[in-house]
N, C-alpha and C positions, 0 to 999 in steps of 0.2 A: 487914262493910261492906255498905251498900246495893249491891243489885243493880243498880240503874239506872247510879250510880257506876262499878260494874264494868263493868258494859257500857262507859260511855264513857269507861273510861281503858284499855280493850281496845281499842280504836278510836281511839285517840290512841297509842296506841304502833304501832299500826300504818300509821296516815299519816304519824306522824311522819319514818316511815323514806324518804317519798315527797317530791322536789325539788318544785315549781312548775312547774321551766321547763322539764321536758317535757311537763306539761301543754299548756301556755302552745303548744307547737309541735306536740299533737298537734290543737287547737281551729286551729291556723293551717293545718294540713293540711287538717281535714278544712272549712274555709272554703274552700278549695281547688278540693275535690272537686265533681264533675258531681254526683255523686247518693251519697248515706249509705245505707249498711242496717246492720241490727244484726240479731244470732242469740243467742240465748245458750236452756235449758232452765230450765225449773223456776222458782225465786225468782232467778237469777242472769237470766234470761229478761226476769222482768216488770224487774230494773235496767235492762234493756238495751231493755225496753222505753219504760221512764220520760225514758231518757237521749233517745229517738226522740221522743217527746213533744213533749219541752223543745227540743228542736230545729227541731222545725216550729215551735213559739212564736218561733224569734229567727231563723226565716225558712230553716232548709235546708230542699232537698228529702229528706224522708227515709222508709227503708220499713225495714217487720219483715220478715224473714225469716219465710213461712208464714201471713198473710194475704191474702185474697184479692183484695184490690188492690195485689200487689207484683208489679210488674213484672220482667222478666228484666235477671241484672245485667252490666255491660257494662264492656268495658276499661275502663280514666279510673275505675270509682267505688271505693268504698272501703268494706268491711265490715270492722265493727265486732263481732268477736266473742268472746263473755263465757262462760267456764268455769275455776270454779276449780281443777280438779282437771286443765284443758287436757284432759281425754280424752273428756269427754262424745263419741258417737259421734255424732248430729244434727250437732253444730258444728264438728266437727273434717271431719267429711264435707262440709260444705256451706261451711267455708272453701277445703278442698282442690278443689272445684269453680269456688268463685269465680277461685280465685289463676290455676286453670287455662284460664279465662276471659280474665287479664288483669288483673284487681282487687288494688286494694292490699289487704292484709290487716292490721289492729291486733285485736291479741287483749290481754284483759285479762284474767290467770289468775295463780295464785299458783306455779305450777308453770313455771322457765322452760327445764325440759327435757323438757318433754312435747309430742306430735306438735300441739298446736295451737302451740305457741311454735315449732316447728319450721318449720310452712307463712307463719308471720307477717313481714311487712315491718318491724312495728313492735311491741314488747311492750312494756303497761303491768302492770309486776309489782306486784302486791300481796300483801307477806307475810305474809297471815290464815290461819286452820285453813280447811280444807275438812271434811268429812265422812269422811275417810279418816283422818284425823287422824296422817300421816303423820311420819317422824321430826324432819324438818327445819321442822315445821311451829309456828308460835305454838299457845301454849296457850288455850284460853277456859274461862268456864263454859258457854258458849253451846252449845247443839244444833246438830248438822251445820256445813252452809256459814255461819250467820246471818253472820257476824264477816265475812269474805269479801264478802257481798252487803250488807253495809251501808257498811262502805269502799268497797265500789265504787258506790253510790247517791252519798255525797259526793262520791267522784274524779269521778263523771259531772256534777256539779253545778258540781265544779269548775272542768273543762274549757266545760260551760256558760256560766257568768261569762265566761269569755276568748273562746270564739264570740261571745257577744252583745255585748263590746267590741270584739272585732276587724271586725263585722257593724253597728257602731254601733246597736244594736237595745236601748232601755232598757226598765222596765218597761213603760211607755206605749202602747208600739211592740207588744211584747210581749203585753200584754193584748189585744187588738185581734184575734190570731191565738187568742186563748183562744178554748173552745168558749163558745157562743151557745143553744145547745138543749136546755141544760137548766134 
């Protein structure tokens, strides 16, 4: 079989297993929210970066975790953090500080008994391999996390869509907050 195939019916058995309509309520949450941040490491990192992107385009306020115009995080906001494996130590540390702060916590991991699903308010499980390639875990051809980090680029995309309806913000709206300098 094509590998591209495979790739994406690896990725469809894996969303498949994902409802809408907690998306749908975590985009209403986090419309909600004073201020977004997201954390995540490595390629699960830059989703959680992309997710941070798309979101200043349909208008939140929103910051990464560990650049250096992120402000300190404060009761009322809501970090957004991404590890498949839930252990990574960065994000499991630096939810455990937020939650201790005050902050809601959704964590997006494959793993929902590990200490990041532990510290979280809200879990978006996604059941892909991680790198550990653990028992309970889907199989892939894919190396490491890829399977993991790319469900979770569309789940981010998805919840997107329902921000930018529930923010009334179309592409129009949208482009306008695209970058300009390059």
């Amino acid at each position: 079989m094509n590998k591209v195939f495979t790739i994406l019916k690896e990725i469809e058995a894996v969303l498949g297993q994902i409802e809408e309509q907690p998306l749908h309520d975590l985009a209403d949450h986090l419309i909600k929210a004073t201020r977004i941040f997201v954390v995540g490491e490595g390629r699960s990192g830059l989703m959680a970066k992309s997710f941070a992107m798309r979101l200043m385009h349909l208008g939140a306020n929103v910051y990464v975790v560990g650049e250096t115009i992120t402000p300190s995080i404060k009761e009322g906001d809501v970090l957004v953090a991404v590890s498949g494996s839930g252990t990574t130590k960065s994000v499991t540390w630096t939810s455990d500080k937020a939650k201790s702060i005050g902050a809601t916590i959704i964590a997006m991991t494959t793993n929902t008994g590990s200490p990041l699903a532990a510290v979280a308010d809200q879990i978006l499980h996604v059941p892909a391999a991680t790198k550990y390639r653990r028992e309970n875990e889907r199989e892939t051809i894919q190396p490491l996390g890829s399977l993991f980090d790319q469900c979770a680029h569309i789940l981010f995309d998805t919840i997107c869509l329902f921000y930018g309806e529930l923010n009334q913000v179309n592409h129009q709206i949208a482009f306008k907050q695209h970058s300009n300098l390059e």
